[in-house]
VOBA-1610 file (N, C-alpha, C; in pm, whole numbers, padded with zeros to 5 digits, always signed):
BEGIN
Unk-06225+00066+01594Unk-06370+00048+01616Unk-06423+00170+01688Unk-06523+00245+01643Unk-06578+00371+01715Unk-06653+00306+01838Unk-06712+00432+01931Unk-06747+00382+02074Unk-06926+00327+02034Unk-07000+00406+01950Unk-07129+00390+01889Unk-07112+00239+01882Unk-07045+00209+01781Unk-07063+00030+01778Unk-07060-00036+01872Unk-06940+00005+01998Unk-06918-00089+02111Unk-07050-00102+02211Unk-07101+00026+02171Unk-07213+00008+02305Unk-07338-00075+02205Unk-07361-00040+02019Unk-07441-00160+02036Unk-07413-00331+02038Unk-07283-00326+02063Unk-07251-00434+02079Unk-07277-00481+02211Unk-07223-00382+02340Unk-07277-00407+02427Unk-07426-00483+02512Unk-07523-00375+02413Unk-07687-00357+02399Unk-07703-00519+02355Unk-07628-00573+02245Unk-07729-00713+02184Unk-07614-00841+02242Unk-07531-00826+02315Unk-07452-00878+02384Unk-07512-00953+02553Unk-07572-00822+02600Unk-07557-00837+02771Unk-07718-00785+02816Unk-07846-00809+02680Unk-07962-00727+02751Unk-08063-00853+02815Unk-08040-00948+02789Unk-08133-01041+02886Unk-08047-01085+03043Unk-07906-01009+03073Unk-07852-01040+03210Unk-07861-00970+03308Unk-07897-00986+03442Unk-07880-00873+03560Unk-07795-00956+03646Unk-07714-00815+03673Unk-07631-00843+03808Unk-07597-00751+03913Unk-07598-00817+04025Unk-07533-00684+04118Unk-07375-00758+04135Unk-07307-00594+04054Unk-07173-00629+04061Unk-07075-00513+04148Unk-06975-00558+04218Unk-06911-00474+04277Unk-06870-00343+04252Unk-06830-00215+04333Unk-06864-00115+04221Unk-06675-00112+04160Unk-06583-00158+04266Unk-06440-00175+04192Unk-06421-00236+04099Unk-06534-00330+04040Unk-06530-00390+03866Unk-06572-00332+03818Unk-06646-00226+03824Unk-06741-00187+03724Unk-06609-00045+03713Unk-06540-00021+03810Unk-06451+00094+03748Unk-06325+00087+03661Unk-06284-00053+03689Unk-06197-00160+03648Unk-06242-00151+03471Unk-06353-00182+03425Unk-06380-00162+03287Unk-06417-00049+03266Unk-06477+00059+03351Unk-06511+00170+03286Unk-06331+00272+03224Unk-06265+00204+03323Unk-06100+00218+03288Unk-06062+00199+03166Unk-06099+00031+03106Unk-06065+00011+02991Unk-06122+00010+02900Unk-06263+00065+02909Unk-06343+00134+02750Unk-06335+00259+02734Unk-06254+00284+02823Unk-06188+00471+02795Unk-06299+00594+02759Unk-06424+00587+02727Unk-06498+00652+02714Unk-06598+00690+02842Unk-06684+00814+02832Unk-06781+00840+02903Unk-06892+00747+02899Unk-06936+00742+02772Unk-07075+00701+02706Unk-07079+00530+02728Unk-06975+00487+02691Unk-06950+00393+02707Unk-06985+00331+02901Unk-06949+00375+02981Unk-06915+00379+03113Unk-07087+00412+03151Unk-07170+00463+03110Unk-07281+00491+03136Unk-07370+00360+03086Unk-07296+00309+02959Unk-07412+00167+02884Unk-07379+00066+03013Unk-07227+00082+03066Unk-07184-00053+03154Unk-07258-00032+03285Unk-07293+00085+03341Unk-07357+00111+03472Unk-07552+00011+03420Unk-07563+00066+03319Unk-07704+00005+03280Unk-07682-00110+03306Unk-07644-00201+03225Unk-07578-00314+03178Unk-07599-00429+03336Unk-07493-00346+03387Unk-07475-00426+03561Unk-07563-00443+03648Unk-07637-00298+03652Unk-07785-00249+03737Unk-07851-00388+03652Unk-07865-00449+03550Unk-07979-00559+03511Unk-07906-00708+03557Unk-07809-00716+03553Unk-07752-00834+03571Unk-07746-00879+03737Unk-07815-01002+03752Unk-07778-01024+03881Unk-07729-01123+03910Unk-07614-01188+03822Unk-07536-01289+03820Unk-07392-01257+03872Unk-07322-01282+03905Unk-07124-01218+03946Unk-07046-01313+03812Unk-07122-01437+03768Unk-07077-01489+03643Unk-07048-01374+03617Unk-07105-01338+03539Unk-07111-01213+03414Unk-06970-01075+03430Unk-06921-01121+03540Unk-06818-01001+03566Unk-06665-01050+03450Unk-06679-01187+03463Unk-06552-01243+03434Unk-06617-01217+03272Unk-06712-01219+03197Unk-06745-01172+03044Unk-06703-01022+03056Unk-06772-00921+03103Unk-06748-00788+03084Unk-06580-00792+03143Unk-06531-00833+03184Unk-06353-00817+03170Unk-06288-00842+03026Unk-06358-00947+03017Unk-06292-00999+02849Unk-06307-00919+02761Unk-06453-00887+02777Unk-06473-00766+02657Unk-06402-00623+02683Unk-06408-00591+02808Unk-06253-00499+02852Unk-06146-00497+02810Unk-06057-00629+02838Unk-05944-00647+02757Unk-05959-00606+02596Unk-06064-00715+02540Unk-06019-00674+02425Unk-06069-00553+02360Unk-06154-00484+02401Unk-06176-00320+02390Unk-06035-00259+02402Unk-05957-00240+02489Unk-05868-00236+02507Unk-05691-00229+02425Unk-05760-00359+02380Unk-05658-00412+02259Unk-05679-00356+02195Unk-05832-00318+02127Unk-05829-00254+02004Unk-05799-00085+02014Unk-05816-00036+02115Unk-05757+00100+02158Unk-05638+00099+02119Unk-05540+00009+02162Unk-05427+00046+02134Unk-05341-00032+02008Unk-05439-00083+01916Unk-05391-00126+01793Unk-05438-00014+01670Unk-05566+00113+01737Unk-05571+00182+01647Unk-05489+00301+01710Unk-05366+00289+01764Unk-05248+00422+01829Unk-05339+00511+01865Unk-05392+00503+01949Unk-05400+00559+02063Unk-05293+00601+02167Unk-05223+00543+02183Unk-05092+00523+02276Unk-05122+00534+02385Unk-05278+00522+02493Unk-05273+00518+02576Unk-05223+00355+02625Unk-05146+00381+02781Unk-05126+00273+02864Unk-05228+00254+02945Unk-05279+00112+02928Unk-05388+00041+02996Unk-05352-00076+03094Unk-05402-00087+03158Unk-05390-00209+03259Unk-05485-00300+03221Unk-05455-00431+03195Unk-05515-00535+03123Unk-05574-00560+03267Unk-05712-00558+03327Unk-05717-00691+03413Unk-05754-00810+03448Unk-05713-00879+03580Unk-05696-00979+03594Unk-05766-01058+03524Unk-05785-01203+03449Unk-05873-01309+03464Unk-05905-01373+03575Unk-06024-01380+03610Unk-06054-01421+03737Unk-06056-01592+03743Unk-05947-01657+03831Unk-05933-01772+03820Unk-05946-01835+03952Unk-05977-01992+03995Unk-05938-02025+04076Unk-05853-02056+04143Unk-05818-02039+04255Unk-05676-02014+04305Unk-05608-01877+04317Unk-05472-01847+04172Unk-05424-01740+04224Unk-05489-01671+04125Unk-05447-01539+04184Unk-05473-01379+04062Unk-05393-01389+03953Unk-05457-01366+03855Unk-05374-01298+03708Unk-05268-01177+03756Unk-05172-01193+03700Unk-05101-01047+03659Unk-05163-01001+03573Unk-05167-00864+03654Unk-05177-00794+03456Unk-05099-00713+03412Unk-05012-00745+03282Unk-04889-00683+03206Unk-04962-00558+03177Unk-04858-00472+03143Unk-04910-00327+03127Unk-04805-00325+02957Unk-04944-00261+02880Unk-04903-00275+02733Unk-04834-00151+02695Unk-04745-00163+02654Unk-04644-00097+02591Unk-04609-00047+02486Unk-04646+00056+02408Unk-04600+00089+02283Unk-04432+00102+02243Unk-04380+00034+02154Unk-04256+00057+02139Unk-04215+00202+02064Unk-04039+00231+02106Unk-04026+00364+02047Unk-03998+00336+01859Unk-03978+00485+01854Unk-03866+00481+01718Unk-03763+00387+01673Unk-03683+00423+01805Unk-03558+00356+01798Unk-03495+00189+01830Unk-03636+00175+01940Unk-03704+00025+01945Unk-03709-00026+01812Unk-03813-00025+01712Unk-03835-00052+01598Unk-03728-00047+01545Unk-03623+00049+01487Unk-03502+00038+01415Unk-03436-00055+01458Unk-03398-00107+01582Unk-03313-00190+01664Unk-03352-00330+01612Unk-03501-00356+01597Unk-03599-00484+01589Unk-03541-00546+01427Unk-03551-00413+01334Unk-03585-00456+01221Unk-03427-00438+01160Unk-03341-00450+01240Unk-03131-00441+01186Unk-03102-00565+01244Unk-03073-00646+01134Unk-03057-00799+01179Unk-02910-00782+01235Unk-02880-00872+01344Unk-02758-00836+01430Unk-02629-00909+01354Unk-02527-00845+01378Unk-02400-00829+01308Unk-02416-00832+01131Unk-02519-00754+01132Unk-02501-00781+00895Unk-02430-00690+00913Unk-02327-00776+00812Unk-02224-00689+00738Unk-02243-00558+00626Unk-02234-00454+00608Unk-02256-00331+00536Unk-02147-00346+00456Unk-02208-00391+00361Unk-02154-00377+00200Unk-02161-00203+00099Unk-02066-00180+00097Unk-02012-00069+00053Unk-02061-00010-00077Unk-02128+00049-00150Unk-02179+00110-00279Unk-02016+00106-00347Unk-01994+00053-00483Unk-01806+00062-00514Unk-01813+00210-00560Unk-01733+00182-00547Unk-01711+00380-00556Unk-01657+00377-00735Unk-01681+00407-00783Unk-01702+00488-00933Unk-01634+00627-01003Unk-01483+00631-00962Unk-01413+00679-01052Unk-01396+00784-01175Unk-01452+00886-01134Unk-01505+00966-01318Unk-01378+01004-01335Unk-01389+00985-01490Unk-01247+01007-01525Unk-01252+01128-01642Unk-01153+01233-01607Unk-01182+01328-01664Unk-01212+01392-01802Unk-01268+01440-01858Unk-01229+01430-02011Unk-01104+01539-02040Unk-01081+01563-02142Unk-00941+01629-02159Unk-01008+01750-02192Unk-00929+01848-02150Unk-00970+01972-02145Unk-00950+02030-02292Unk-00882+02004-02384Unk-00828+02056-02499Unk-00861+01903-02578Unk-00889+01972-02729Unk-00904+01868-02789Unk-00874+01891-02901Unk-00855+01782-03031Unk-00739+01817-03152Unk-00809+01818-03248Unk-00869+01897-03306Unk-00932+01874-03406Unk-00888+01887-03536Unk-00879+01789-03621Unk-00814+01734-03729Unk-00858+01701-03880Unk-00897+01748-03978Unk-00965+01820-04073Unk-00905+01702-04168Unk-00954+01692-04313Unk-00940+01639-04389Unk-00820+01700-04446Unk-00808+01809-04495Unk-00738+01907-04553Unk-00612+01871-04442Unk-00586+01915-04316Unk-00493+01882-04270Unk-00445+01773-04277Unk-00510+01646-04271Unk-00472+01485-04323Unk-00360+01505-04426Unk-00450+01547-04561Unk-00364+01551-04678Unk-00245+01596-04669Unk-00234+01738-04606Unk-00115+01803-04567Unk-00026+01724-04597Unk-00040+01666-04420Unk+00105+01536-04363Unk+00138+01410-04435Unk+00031+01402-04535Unk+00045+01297-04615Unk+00101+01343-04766Unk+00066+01448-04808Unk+00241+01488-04875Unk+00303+01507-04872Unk+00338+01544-04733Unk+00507+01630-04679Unk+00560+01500-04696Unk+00526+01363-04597Unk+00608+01284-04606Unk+00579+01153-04692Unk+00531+01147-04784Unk+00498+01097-04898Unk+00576+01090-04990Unk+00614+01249-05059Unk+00646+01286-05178Unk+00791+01280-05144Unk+00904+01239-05258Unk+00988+01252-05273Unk+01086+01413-05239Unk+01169+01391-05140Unk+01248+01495-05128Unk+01286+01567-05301Unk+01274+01695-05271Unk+01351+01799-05364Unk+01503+01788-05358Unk+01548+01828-05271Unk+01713+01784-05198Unk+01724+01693-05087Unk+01813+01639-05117Unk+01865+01534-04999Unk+02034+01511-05048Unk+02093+01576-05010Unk+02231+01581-04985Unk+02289+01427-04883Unk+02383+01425-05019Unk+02488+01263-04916Unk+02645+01315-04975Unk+02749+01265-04915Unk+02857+01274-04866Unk+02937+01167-04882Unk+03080+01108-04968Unk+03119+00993-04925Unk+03296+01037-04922Unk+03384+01062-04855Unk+03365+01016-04720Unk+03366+01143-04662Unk+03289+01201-04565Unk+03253+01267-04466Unk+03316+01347-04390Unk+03436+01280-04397Unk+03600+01337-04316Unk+03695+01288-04320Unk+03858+01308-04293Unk+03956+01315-04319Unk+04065+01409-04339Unk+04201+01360-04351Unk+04277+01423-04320Unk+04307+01564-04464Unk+04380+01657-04440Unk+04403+01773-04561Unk+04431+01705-04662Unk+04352+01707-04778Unk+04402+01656-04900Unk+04265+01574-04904Unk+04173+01587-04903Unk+04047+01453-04879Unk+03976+01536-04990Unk+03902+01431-05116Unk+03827+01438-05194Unk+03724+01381-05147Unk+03601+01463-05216Unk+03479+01386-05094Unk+03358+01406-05252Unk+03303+01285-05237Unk+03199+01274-05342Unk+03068+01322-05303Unk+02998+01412-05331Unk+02869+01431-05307Unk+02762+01417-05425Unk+02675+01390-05326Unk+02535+01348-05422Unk+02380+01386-05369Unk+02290+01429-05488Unk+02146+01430-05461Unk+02060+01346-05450Unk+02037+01308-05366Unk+01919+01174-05391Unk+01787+01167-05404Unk+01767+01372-05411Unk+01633+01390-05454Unk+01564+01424-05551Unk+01487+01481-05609Unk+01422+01484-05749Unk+01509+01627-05805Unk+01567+01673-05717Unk+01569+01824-05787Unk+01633+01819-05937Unk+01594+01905-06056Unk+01642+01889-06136Unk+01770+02019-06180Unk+01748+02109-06089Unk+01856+02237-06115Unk+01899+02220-05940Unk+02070+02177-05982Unk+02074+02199-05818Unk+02230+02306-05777Unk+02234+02353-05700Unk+02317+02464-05621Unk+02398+02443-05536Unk+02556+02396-05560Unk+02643+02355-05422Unk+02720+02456-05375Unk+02695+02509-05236Unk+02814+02534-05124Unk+02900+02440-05108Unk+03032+02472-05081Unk+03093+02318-05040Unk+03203+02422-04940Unk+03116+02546-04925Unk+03151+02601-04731Unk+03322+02632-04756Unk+03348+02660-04862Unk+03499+02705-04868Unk+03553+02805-04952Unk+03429+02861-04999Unk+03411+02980-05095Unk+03401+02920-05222Unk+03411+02801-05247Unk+03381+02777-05407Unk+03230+02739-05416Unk+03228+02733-05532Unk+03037+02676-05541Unk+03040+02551-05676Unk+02944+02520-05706Unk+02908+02461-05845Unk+02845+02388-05877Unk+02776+02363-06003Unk+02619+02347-06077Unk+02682+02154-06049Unk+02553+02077-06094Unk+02606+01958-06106Unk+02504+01854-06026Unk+02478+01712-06030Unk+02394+01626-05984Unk+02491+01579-05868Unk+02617+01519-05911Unk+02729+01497-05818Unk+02840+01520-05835Unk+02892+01587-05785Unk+02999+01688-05769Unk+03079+01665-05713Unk+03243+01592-05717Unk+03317+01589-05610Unk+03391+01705-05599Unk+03449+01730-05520Unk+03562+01831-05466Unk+03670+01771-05347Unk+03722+01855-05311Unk+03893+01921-05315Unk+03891+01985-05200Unk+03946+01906-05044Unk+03927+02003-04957Unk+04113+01977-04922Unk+04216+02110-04909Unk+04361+02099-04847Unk+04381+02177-04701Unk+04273+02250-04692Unk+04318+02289-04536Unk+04177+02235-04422Unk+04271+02196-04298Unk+04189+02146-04178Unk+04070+02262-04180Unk+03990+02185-04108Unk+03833+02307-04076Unk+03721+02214-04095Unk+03593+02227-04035Unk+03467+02228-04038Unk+03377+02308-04172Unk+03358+02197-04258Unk+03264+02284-04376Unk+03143+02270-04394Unk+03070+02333-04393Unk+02921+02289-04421Unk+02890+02301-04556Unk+02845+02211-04615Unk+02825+02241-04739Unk+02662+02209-04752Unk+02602+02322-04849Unk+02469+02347-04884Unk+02425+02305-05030Unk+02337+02243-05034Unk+02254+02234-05140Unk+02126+02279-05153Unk+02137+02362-05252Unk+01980+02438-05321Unk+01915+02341-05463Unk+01849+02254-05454Unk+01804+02208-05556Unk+01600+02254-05576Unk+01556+02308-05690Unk+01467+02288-05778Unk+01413+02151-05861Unk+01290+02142-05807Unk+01217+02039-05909Unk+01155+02096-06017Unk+01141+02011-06132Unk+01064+02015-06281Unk+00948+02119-06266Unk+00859+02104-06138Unk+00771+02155-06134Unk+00786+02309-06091Unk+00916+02296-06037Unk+00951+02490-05966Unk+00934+02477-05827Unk+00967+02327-05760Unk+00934+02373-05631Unk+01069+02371-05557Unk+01144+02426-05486Unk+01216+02438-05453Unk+01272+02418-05285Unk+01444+02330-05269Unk+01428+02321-05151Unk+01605+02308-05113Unk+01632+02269-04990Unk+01791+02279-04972Unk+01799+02171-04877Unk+01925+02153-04840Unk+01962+02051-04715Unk+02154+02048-04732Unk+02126+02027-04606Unk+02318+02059-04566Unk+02395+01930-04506Unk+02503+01923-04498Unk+02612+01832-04436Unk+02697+01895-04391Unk+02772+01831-04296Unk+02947+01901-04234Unk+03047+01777-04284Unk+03144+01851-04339Unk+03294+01740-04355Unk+03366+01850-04260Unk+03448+01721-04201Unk+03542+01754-04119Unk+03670+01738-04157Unk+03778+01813-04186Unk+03889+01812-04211Unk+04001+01858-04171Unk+04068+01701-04125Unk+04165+01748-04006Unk+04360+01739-04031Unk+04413+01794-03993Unk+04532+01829-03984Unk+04608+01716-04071Unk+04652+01787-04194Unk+04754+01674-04272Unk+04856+01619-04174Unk+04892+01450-04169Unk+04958+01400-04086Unk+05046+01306-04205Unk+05160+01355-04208Unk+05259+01294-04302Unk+05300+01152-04250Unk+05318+01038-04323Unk+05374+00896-04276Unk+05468+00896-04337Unk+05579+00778-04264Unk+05697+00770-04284Unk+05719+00606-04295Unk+05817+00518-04379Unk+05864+00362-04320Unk+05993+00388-04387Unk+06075+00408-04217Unk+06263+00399-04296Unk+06283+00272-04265Unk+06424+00229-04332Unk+06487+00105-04386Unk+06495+00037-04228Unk+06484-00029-04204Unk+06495-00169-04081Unk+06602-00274-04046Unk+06697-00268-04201Unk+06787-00335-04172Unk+06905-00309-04066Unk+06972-00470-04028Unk+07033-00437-03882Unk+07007-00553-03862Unk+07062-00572-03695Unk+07120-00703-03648Unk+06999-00686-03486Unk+07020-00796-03444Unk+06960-00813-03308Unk+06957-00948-03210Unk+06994-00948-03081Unk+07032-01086-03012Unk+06913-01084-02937Unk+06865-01163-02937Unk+06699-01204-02877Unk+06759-01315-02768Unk+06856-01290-02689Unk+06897-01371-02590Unk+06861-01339-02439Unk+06754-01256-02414Unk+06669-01269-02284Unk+06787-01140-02211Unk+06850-01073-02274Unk+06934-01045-02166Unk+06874-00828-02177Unk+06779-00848-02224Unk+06693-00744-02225Unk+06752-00584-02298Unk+06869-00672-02415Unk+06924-00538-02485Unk+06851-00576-02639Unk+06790-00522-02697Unk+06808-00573-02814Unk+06728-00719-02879Unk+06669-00733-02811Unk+06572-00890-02809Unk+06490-00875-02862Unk+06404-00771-02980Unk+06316-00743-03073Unk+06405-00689-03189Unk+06328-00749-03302Unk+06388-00644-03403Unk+06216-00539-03490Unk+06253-00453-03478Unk+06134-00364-03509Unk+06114-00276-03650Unk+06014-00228-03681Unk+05996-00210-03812Unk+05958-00024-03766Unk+06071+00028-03845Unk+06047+00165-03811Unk+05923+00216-03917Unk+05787+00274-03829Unk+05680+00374-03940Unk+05649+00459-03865Unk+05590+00522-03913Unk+05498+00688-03837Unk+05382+00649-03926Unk+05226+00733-03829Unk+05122+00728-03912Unk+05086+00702-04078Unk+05089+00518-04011Unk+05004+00451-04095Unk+04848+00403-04060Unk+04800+00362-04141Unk+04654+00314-04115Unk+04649+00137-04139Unk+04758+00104-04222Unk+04779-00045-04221Unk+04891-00068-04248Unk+04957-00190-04219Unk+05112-00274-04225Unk+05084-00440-04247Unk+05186-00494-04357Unk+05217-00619-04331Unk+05344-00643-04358Unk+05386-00742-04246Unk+05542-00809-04248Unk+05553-00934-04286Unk+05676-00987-04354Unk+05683-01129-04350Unk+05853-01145-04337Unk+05863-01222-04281Unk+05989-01257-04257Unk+06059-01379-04314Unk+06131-01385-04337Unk+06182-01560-04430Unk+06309-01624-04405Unk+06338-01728-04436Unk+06499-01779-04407Unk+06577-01790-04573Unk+06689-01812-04638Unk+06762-01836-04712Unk+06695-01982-04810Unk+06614-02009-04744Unk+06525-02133-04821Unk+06416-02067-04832Unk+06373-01931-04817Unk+06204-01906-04851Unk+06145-01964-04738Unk+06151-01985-04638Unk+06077-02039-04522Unk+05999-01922-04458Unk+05935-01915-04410Unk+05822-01805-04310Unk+05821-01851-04172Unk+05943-01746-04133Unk+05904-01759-03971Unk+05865-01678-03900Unk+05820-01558-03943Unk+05749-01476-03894Unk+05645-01402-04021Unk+05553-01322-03963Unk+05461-01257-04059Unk+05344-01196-03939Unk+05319-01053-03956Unk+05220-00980-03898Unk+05161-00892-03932Unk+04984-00878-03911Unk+04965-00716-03973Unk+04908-00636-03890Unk+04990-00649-03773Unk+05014-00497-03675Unk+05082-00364-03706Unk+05046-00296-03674Unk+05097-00179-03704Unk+05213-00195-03578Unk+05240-00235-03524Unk+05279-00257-03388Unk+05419-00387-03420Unk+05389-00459-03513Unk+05490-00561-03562Unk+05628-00533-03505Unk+05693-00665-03466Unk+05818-00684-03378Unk+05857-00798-03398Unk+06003-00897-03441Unk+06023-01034-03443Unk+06105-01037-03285Unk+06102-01118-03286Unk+06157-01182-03124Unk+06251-01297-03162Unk+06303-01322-03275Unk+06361-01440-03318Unk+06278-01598-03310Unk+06147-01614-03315Unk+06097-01748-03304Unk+06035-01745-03448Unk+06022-01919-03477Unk+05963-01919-03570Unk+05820-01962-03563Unk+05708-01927-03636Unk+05525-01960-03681Unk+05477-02061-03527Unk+05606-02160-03462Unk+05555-02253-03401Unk+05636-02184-03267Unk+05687-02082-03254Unk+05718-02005-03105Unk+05867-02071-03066Unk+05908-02130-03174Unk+06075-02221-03115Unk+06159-02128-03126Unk+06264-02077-03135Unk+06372-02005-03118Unk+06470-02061-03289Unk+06492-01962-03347Unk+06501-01986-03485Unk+06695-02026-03480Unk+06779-02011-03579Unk+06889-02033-03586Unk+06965-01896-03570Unk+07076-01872-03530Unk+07166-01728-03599Unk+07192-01758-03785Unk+07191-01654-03792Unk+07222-01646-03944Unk+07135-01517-04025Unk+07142-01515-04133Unk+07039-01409-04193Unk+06916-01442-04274Unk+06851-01346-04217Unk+06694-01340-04259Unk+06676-01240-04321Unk+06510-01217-04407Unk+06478-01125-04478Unk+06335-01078-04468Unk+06318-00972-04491Unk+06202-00938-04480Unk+06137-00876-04579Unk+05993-00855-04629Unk+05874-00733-04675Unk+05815-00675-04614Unk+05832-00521-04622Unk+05730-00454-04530Unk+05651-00373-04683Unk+05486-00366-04612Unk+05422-00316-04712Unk+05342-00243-04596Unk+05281-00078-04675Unk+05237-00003-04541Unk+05134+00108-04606Unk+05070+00142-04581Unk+04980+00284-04614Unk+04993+00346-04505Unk+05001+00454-04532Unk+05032+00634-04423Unk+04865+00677-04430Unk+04857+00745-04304Unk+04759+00811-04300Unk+04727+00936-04429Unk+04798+00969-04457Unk+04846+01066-04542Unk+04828+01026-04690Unk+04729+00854-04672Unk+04746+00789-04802Unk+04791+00745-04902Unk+04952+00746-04833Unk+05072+00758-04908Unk+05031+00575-04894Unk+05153+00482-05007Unk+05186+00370-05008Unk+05311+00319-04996Unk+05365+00225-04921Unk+05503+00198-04895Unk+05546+00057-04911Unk+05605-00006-04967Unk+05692-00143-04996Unk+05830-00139-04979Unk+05900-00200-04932Unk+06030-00180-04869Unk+06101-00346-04859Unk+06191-00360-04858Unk+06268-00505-04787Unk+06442-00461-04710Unk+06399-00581-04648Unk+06590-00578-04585Unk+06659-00697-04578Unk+06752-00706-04493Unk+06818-00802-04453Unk+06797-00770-04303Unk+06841-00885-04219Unk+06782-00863-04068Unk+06933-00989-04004Unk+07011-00922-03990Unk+07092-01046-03899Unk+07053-01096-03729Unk+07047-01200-03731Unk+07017-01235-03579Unk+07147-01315-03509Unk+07205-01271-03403Unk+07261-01351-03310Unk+07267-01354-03169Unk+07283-01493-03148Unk+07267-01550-03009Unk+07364-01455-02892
//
C-alpha cells in the first residue's frame, strides 16, 4: 500500500475527532508508519482530537500499517505496540523476517528418506563391426554346401609290415591322383595297396571334378614293426597238487591277437575251455572240482599278430 493512500485513509477515517494526545503516542505511531508525510497527517489528526479514546484506534491502525510494511519486504524491524488494556500491558513481539536457510529448514519435511535417481548403465557399443554382404553369404554357403572334390578314407589305417590298406574317394572328383607316401603313385577311384616296411605314410589325393575344379586331401597309415607269432606243441604231463611245482598246464604262443582252448576227457567230456590269450588248466573241471588222473586232450586254435592262423591238438597227462 503506498503512503498517499494511507494518509487519505487517514483524512476520511479520523476528520470529525479531536484529541489532546500524549506526545510518547504520537511518536509510538509516527515509528510505525515509517514515513515523514505520514507523521505530519498524524500530528494534524491528534491536534483535532480531544478524546484519549482515539489513541487505542490510531495504534491499531499502526500495527496494521505496520504489517503491511513488512508483508510488502521491506525488512524493516518494527515494534508492534502495546494494546492498551485494563489491567496489565501488552507485550509487544518484535517481527521477524525469516532467513534463507530458515525457509529451507521449514519446507524439508524431517527425516524423508532420499530416494536415489537408479543409476543407468550405458552399455557400450562395439567398436568394430562386421559387415556382411550378400555376395559373402553365398560364398560360405557353397564352400560348405557343395559336395567335396576329394575326400580321402582309409580302411585299415594301421598295422603291422605286410598291411594292405583300402582307400577310397568319397568325393565327386572324377580324375583322381594317389600318393600312397612310399614312392609309388596311381590313377583309380579305390585303390588298395601294399605297405612291407614300418614308417609313417602320408598318402595324398589330387582329385578333379567334371567341371575342372580341382582339389586334394591327405591321411597317415602307420606301419609298425613286423611281429612274427608262434603256437608250439603243449603236450606233456602236470601234477596240480598244491605243492607249487607244476600245478598249471599252459599253452605255449607268442604274439597272437586271439586264442581258443578246449580241453576234454576219453568220453568227449569238456572240462575245461578258454579264450584268453593267457589260457592255463589247473586240473578242475567247468564246475571248479578237481578232475581224475588219467589223460586228456586238447584244441588250440590261434591267430598271430602277424595274421598268421594256427590249429594244433595234444595229449595232456595229469597226475596227482
Amino acid at each position: 500500500m503506498k503512503k498517499d493512500n494511507l494518509e487519505d485513509l487517514f483524512k476520511d477515517s479520523f476528520e470529525n475527532f479531536e484529541a489532546d494526545v500524549n506526545p510518547s503516542v504520537w511518536k509510538n505511531v509516527q515509528t510505525a508508519l515509517k514515513g515523514a508525510s505520514l507523521g505530519l497527517l498524524g500530528k494534524m489528526l491528534l491536534n483535532k482530537m480531544g478524546s484519549s479514546a482515539v489513541i487505542s484506534i490510531v495504534s491499531s491502525a499502526a500495527a496494521v500499517i505496520a504489517t503491511v510494511f513488512v508483508m510488502n519486504g521491506t525488512g524493516t524491524k518494527t515494534n508492534k505496540p502495546a494494546t492498551k488494556e485494563t489491567g496489565k500491558p501488552k507485550v509487544v513481539a518484535e517481527t521477524v523476517k525469516p532467513t534463507v536457510d530458515e525457509i529451507k529448514t521449514f519446507l524439508t519435511p524431517e527425516n524423508k528418506e532420499i530416494v536415489s535417481e537408479p543409476v543407468v548403465k550405458k552399455i557400450d557399443e562395439p567398436q568394430n563391426t562386421l559387415t556382411i554382404t550378400n555376395d559373402k553369404i553365398n560364398s560360405v554357403i557353397r564352400e560348405y554346401s557343395e559336395q567335396a572334390v576329394a575326400d580321402i578314407s582309409a580302411s585299415p589305417i594301421g598295422g603291422q609290415a605286410g598291411l594292405v590298406v583300402n582307400f577310397m574317394n568319397n568325393g565327386i572328383g572324377k580324375t583322381n591322383k594317389w600318393d600312397f607316401g612310399d614312392g609309388k603313385k596311381e590313377t583309380g577311384t579305390n585303390p588298395p595297396h601294399y605297405y612291407d616296411e614300418p614308417g609313417i605314410y602320408t598318402v595324398v589325393l589330387t582329385s578333379i571334378s567334371a567341371d575342372g575344379k580341382a582339389s586334394s586331401d591327405s591321411i597317415k597309415i602307420e606301419v609298425t614293426a613286423k611281429e612274427n607269432s608262434s603256437v608250439r606243441s603243449a603236450s606233456g604231463d602236470f601234477s596240480p597238487n598244491g605243492d607249487g611245482l607244476r600245478d598249471y598246464f599252459g599253452f605255449n604262443a607268442e604274439n597272437l591277437i586271439n586264442q581258443t582252448v578246449v580241453v576234454f576227457d576219453k568220453n568227449k567230456m569238456i572240462v575245461y575251455q578258454s579264450g584268453s590269450l593267457a589260457a592255463k588248466w589247473d586240473g578242475t573241471n567247468l564246475k571248479g572240482k578237481p578232475v581224475k588222473e588219467g589223460e586228456y586232450y586238447y584244441i588250440q586254435k590261434a591267430e598271430g599278430k602277424d595274421s598268421k592262423k594256427y590249429e594244433q591238438s595234444g595229449k595232456i597227462i595229469l597226475k596227482r
